[in-house]
PDB file of N, CA, C and O in Angstrom, chain B, residues numbered from 101:
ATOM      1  N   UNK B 101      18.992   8.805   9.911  1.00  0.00           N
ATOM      2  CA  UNK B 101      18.103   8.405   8.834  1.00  0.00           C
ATOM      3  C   UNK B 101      17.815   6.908   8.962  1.00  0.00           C
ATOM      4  O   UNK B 101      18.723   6.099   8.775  1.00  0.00           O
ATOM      5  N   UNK B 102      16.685   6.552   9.248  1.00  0.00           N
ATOM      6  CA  UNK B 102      16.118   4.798   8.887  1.00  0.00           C
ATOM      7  C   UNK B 102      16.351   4.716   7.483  1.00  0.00           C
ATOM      8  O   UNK B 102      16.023   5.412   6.522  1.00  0.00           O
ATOM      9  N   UNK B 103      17.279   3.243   7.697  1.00  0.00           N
ATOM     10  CA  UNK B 103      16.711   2.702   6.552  1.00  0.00           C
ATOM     11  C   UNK B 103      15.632   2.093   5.800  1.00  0.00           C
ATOM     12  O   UNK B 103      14.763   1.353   6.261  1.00  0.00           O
ATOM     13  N   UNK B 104      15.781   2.503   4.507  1.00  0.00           N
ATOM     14  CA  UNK B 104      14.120   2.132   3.928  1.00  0.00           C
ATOM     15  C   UNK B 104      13.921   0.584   4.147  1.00  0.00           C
ATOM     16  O   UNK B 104      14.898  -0.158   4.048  1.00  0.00           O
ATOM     17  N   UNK B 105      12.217  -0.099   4.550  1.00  0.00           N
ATOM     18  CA  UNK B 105      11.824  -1.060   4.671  1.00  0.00           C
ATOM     19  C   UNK B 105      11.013  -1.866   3.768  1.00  0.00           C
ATOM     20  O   UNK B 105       9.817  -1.618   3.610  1.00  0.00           O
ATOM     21  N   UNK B 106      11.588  -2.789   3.188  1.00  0.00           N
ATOM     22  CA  UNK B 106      10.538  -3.247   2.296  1.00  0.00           C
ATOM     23  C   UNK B 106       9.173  -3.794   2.572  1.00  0.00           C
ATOM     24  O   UNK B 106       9.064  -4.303   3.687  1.00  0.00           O
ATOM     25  N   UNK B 107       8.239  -3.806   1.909  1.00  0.00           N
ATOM     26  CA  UNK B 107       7.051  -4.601   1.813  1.00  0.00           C
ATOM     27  C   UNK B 107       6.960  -5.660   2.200  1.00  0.00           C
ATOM     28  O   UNK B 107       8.064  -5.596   2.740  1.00  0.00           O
ATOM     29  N   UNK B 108       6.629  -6.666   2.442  1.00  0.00           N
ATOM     30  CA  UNK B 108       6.965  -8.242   2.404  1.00  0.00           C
ATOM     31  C   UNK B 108       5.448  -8.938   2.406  1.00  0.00           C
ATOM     32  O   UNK B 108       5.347 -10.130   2.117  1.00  0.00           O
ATOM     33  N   UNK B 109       4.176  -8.078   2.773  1.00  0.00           N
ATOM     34  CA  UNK B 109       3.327  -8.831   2.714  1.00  0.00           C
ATOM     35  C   UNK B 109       1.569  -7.679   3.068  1.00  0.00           C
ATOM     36  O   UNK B 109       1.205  -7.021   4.043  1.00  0.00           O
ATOM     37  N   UNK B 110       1.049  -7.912   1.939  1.00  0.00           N
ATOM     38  CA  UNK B 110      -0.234  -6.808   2.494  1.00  0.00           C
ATOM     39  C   UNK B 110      -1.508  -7.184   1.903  1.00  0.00           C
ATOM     40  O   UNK B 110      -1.329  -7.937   0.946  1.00  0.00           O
ATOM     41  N   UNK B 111      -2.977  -6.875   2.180  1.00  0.00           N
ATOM     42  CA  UNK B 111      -4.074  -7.426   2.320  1.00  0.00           C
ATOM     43  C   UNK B 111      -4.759  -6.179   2.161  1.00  0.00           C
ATOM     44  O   UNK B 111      -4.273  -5.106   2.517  1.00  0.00           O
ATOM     45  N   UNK B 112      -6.169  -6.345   1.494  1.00  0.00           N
ATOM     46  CA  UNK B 112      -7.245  -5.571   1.080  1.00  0.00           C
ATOM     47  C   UNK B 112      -8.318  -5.906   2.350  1.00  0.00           C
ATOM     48  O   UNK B 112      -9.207  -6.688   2.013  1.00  0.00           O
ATOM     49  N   UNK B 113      -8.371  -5.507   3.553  1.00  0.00           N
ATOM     50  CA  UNK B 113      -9.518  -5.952   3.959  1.00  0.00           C
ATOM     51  C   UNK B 113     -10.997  -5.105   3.725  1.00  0.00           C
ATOM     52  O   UNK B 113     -12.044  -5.720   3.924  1.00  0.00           O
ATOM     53  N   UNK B 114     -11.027  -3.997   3.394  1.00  0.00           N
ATOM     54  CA  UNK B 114     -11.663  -2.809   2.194  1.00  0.00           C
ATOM     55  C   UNK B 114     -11.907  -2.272   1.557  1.00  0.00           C
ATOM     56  O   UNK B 114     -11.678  -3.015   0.603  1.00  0.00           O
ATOM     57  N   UNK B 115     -12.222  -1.510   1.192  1.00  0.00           N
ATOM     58  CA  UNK B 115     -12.215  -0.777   0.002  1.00  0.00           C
ATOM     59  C   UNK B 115     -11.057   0.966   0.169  1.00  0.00           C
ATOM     60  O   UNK B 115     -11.115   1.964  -0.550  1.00  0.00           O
ATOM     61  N   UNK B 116     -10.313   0.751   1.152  1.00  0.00           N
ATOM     62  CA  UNK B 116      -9.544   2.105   1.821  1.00  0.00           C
ATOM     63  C   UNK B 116      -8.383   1.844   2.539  1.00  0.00           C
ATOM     64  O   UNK B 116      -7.881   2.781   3.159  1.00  0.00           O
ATOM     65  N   UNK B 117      -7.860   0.737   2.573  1.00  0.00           N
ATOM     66  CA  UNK B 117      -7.130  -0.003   3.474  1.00  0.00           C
ATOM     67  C   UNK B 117      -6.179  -1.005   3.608  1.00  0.00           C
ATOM     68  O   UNK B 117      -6.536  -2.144   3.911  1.00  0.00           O
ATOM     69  N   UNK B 118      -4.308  -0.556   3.307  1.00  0.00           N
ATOM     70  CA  UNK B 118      -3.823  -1.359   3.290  1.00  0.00           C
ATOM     71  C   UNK B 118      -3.331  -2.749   4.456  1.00  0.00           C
ATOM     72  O   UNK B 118      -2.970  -1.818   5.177  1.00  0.00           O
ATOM     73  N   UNK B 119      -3.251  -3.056   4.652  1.00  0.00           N
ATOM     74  CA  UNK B 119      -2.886  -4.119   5.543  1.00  0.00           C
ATOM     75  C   UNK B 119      -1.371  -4.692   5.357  1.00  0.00           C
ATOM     76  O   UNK B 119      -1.013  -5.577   4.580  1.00  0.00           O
ATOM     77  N   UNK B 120      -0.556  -3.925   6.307  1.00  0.00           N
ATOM     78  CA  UNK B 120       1.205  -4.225   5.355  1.00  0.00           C
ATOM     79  C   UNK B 120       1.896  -4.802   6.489  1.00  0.00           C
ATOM     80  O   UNK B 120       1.724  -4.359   7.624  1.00  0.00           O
ATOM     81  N   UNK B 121       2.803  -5.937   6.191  1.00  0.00           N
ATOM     82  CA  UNK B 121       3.577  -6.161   6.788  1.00  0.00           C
ATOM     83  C   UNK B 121       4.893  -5.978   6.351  1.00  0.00           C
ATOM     84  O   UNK B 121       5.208  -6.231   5.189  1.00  0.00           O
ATOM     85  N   UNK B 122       5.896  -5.455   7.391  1.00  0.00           N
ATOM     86  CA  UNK B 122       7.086  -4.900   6.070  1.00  0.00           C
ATOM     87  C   UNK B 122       8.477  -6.047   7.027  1.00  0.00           C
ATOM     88  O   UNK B 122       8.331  -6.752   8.026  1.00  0.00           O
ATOM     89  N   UNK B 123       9.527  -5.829   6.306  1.00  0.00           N
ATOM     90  CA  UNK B 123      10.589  -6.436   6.594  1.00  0.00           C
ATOM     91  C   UNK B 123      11.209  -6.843   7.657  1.00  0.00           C
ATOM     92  O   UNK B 123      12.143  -7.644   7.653  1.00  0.00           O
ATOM     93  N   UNK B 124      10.602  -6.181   8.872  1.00  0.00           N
ATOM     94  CA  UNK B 124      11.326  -5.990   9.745  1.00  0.00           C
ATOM     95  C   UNK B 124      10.380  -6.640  11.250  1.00  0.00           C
ATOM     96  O   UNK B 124      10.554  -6.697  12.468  1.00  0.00           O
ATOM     97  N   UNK B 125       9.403  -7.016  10.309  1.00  0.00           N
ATOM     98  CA  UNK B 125       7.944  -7.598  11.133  1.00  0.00           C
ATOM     99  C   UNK B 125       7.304  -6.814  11.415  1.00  0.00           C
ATOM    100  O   UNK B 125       6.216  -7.271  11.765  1.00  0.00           O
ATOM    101  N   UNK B 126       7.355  -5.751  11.475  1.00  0.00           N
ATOM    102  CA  UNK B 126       6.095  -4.372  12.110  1.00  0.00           C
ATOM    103  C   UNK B 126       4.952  -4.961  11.087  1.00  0.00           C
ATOM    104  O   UNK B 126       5.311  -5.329   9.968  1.00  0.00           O
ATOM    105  N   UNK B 127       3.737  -5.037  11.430  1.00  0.00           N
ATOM    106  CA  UNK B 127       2.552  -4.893  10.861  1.00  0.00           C
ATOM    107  C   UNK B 127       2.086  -3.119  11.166  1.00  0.00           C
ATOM    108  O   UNK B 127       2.381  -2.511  12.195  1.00  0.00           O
ATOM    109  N   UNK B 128       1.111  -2.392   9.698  1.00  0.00           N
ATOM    110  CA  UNK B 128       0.961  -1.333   9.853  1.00  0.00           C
ATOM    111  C   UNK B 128       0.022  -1.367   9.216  1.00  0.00           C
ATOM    112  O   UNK B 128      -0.159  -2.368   8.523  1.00  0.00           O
ATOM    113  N   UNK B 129      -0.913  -0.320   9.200  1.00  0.00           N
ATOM    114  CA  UNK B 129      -2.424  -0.050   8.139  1.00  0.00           C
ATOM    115  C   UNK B 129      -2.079   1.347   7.609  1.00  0.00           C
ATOM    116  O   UNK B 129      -1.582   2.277   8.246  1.00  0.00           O
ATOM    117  N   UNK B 130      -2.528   1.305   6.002  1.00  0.00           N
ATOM    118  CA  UNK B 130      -2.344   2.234   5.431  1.00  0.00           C
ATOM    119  C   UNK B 130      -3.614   2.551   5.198  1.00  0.00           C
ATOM    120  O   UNK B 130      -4.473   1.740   4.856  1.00  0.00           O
ATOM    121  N   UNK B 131      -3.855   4.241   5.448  1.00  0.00           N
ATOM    122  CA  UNK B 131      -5.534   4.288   5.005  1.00  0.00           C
ATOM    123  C   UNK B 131      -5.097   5.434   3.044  1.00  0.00           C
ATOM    124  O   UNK B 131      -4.469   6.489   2.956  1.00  0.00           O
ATOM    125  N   UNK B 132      -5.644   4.742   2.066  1.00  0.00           N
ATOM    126  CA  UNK B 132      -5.356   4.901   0.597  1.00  0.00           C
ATOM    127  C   UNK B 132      -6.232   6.270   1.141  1.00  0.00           C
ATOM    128  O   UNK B 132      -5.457   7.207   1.330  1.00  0.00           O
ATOM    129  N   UNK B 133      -7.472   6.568   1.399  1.00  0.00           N
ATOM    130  CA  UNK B 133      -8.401   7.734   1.669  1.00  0.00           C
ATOM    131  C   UNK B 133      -8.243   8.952   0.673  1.00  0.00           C
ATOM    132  O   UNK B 133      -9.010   9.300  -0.225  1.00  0.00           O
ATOM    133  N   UNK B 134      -6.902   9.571   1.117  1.00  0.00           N
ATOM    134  CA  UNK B 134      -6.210  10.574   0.879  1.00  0.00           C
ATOM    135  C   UNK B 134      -5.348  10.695  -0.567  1.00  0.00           C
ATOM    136  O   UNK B 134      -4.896  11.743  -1.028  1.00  0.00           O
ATOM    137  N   UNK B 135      -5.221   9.147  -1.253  1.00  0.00           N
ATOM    138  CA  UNK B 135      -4.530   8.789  -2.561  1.00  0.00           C
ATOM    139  C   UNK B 135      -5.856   9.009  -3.401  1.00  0.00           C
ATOM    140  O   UNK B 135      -5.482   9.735  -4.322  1.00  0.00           O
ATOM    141  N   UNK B 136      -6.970   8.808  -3.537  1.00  0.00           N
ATOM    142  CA  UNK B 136      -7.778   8.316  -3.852  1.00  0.00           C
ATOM    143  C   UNK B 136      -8.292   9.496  -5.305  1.00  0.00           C
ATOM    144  O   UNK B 136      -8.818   9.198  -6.378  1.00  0.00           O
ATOM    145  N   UNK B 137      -7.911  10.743  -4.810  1.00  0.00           N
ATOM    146  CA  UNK B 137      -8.232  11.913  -6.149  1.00  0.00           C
ATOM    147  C   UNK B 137      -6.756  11.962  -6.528  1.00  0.00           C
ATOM    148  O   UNK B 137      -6.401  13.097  -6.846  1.00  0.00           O
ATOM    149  N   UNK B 138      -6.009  11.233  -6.567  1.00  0.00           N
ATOM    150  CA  UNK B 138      -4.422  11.926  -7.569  1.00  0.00           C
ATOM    151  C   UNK B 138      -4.640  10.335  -8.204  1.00  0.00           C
ATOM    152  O   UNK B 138      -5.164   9.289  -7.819  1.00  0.00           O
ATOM    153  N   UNK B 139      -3.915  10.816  -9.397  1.00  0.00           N
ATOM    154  CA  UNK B 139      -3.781   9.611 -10.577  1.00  0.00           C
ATOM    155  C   UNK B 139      -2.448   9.086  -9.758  1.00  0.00           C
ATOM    156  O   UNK B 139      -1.962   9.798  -8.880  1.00  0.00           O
ATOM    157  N   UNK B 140      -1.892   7.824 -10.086  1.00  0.00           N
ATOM    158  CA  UNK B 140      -2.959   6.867 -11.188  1.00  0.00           C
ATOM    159  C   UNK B 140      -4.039   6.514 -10.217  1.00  0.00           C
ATOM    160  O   UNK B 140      -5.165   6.680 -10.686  1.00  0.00           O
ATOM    161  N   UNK B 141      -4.002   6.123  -9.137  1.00  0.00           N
ATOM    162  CA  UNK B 141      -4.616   5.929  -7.565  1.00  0.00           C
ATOM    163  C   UNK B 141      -6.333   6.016  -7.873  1.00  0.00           C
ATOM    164  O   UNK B 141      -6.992   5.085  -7.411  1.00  0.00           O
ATOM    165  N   UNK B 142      -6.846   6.766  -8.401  1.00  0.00           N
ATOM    166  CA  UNK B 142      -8.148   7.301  -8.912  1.00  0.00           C
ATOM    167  C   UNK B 142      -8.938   5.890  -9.017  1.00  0.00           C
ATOM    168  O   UNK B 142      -9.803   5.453  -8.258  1.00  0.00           O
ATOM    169  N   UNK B 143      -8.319   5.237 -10.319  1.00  0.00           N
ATOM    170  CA  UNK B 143      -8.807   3.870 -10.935  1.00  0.00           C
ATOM    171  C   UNK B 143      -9.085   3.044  -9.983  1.00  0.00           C
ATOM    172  O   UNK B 143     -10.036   2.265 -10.055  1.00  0.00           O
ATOM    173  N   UNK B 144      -8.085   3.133  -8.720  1.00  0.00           N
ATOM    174  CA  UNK B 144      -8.540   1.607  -8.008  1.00  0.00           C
ATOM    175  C   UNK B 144      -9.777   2.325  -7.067  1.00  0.00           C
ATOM    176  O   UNK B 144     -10.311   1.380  -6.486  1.00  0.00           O
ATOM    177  N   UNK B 145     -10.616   3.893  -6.579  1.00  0.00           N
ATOM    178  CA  UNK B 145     -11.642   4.231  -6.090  1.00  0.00           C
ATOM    179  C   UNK B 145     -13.188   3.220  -6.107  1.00  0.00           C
ATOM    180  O   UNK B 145     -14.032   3.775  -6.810  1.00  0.00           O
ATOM    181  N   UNK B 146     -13.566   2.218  -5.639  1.00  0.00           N
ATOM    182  CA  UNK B 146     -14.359   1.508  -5.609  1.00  0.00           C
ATOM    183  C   UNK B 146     -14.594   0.293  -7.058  1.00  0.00           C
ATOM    184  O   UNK B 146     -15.535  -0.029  -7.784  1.00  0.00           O
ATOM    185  N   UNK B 147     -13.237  -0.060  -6.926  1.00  0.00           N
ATOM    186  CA  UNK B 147     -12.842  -0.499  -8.007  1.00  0.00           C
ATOM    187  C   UNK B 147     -12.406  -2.205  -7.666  1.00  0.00           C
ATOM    188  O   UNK B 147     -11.590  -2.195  -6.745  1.00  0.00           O
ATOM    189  N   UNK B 148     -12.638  -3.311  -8.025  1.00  0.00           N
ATOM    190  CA  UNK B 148     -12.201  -4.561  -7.791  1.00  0.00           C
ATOM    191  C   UNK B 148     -10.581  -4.591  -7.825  1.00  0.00           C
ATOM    192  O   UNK B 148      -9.911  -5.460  -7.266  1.00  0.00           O
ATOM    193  N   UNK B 149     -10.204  -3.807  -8.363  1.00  0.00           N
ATOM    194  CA  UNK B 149      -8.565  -3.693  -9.178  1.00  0.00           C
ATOM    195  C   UNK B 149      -8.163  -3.346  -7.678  1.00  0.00           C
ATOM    196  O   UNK B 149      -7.141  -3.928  -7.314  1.00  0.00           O
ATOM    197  N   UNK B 150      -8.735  -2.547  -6.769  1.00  0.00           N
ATOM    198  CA  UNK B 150      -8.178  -2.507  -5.695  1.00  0.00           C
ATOM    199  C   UNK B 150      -7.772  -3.458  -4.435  1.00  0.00           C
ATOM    200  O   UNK B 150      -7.037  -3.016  -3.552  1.00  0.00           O
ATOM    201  N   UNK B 151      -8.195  -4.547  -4.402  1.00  0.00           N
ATOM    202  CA  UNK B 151      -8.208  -5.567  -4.109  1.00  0.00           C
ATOM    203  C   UNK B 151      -7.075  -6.680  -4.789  1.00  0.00           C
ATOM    204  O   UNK B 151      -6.925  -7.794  -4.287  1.00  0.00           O
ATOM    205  N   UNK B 152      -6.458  -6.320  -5.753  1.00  0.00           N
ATOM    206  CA  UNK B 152      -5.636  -7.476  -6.721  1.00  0.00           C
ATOM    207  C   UNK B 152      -4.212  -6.792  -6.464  1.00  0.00           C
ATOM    208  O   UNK B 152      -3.300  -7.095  -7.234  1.00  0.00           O
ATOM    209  N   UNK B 153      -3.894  -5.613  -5.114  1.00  0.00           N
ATOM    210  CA  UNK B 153      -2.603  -5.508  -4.515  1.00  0.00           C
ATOM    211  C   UNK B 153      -1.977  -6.796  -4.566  1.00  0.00           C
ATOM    212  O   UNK B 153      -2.455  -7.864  -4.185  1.00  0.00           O
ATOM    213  N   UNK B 154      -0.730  -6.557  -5.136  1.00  0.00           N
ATOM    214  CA  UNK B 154       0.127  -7.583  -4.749  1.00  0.00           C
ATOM    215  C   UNK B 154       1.721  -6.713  -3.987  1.00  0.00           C
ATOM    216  O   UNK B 154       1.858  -5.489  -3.971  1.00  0.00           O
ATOM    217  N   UNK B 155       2.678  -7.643  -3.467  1.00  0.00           N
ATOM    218  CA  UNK B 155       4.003  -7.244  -3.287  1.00  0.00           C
ATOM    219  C   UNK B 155       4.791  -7.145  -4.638  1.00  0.00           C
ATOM    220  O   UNK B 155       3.969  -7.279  -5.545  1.00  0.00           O
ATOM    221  N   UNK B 156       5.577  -7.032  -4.950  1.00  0.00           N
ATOM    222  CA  UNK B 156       6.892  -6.831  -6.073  1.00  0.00           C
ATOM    223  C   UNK B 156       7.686  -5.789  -5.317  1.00  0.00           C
ATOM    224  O   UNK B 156       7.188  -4.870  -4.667  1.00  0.00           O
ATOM    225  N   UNK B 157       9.262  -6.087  -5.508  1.00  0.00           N
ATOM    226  CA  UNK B 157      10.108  -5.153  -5.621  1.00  0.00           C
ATOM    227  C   UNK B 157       9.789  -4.986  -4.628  1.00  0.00           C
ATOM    228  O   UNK B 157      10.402  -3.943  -4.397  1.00  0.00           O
ATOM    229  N   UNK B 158       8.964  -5.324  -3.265  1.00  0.00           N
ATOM    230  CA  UNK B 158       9.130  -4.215  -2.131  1.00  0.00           C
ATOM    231  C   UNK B 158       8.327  -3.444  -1.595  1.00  0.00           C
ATOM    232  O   UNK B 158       8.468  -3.074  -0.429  1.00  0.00           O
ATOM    233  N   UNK B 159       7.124  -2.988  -2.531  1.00  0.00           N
ATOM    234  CA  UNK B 159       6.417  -2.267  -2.678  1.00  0.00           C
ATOM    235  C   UNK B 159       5.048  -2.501  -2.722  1.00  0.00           C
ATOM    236  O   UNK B 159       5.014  -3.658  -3.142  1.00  0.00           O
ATOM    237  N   UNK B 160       4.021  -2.186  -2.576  1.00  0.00           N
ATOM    238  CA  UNK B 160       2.690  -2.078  -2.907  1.00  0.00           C
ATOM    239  C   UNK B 160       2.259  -1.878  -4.547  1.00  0.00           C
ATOM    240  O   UNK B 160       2.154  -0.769  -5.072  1.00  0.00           O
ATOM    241  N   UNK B 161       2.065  -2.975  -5.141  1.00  0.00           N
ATOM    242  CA  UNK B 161       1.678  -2.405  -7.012  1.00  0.00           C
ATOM    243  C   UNK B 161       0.256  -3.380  -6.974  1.00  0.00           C
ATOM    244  O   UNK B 161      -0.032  -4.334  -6.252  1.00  0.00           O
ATOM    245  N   UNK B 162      -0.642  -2.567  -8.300  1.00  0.00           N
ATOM    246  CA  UNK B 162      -1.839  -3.098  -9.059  1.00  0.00           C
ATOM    247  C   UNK B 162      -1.389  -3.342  -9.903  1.00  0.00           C
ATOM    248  O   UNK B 162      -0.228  -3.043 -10.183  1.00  0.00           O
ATOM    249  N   UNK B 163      -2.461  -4.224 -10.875  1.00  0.00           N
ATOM    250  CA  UNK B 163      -2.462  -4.038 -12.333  1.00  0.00           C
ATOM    251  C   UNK B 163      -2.608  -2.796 -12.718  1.00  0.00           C
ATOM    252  O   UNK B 163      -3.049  -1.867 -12.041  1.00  0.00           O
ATOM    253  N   UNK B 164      -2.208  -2.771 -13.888  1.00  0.00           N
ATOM    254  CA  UNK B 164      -1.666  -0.915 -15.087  1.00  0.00           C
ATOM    255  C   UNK B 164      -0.899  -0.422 -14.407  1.00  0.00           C
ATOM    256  O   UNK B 164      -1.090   0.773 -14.181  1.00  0.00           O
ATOM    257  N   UNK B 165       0.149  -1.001 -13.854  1.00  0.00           N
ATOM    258  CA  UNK B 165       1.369  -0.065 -13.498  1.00  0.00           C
ATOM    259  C   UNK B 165       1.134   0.794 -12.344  1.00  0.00           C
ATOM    260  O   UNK B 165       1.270   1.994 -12.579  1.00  0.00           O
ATOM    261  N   UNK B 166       0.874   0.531 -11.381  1.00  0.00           N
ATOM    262  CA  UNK B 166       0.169   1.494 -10.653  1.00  0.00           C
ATOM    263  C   UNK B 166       0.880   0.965  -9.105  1.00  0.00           C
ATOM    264  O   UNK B 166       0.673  -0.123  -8.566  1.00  0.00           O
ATOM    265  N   UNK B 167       1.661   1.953  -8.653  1.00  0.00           N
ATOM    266  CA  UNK B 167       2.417   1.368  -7.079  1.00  0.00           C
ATOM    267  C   UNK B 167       2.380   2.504  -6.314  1.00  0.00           C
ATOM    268  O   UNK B 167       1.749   3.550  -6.468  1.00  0.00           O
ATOM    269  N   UNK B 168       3.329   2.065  -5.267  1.00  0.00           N
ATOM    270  CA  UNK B 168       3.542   3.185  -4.222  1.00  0.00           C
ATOM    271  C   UNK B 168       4.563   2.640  -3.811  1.00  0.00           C
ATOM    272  O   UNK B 168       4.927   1.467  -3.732  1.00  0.00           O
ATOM    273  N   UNK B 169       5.271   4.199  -3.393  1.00  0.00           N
ATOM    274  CA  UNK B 169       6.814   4.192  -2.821  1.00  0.00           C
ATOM    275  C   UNK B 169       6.378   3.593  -1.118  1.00  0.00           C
ATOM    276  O   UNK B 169       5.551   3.999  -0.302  1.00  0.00           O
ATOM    277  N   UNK B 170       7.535   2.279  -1.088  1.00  0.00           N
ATOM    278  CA  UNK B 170       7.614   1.729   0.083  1.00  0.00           C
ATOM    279  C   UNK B 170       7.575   3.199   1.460  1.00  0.00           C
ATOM    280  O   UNK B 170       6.872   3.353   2.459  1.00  0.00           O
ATOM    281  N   UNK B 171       8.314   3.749   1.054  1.00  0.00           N
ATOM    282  CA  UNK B 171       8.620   4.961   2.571  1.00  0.00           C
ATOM    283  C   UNK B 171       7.430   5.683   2.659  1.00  0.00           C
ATOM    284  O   UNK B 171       7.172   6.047   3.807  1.00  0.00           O
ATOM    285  N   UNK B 172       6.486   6.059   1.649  1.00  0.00           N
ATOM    286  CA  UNK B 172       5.198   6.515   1.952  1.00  0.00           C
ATOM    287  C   UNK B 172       4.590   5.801   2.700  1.00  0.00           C
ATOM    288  O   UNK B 172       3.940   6.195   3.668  1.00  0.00           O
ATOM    289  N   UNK B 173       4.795   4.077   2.161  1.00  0.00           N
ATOM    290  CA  UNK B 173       3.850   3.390   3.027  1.00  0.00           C
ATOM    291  C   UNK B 173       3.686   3.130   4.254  1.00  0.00           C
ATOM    292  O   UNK B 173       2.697   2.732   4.869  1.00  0.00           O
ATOM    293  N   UNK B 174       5.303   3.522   4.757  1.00  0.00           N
ATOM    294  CA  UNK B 174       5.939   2.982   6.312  1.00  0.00           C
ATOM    295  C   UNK B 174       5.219   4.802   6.818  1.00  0.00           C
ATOM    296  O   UNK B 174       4.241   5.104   7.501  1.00  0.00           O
ATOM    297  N   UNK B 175       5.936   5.393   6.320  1.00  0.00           N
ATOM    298  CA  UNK B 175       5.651   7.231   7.667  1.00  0.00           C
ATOM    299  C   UNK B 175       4.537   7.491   7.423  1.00  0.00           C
ATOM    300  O   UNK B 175       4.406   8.538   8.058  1.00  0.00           O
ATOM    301  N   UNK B 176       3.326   7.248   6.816  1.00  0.00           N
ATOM    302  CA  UNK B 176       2.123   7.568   6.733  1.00  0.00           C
ATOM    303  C   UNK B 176       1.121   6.451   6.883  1.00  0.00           C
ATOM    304  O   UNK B 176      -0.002   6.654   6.422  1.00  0.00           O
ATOM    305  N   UNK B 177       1.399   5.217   7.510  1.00  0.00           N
ATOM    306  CA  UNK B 177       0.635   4.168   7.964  1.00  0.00           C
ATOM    307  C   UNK B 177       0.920   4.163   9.612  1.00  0.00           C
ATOM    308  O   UNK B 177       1.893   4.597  10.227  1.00  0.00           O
ATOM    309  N   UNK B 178      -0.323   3.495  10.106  1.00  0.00           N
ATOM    310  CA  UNK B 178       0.163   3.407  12.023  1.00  0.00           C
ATOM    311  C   UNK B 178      -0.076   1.779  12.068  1.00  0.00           C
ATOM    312  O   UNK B 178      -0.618   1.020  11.265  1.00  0.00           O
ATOM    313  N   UNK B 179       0.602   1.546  13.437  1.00  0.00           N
ATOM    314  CA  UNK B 179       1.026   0.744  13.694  1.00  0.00           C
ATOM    315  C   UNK B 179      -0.422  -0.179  14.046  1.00  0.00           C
ATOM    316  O   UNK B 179      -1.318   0.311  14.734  1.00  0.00           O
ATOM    317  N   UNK B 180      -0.507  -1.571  13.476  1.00  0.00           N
ATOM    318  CA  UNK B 180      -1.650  -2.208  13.712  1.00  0.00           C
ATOM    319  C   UNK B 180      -2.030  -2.859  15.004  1.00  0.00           C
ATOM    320  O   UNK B 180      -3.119  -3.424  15.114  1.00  0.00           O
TER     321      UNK B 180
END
């Protein structure tokens, strides 16, 4: 089992597209695409709010409470 990797640093360069760098230095791209019809995820769909990603805790969060589990972000992003 890997251990889980935190967040440490990620970027909006779209409107679909995380840009993550996690703990361990791997840079990776997350494509949101597929988040985009399940709540809360919906709100940030061509939305400025999607863009105001920040880090906390590790993780990927918006404003209104709205994140994602670090390990989603690592096994379902490829390597940049």
């Amino acid at each position: 089992m890997e251990p889980l990797l935190d967040v440490i640093s990620v970027k909006t360069p779209d409107d679909h597209t995380l840009e993550l760098v996690f703990e361990n230095g791997e840079k990776r791209i997350f494509d949101m695409t597929h988040f985009f019809n399940k709540k809360p995820f919906v709100k940030l769909l061509h939305s400025p709010l999607f863009f105001k990603a920040s880090v906390q805790y590790g993780t990927v969060v918006w404003p209104g409470d709205i994140d994602i589990a670090p390990e989603t972000l690592w096994y379902q992003s490829s390597p940049a």
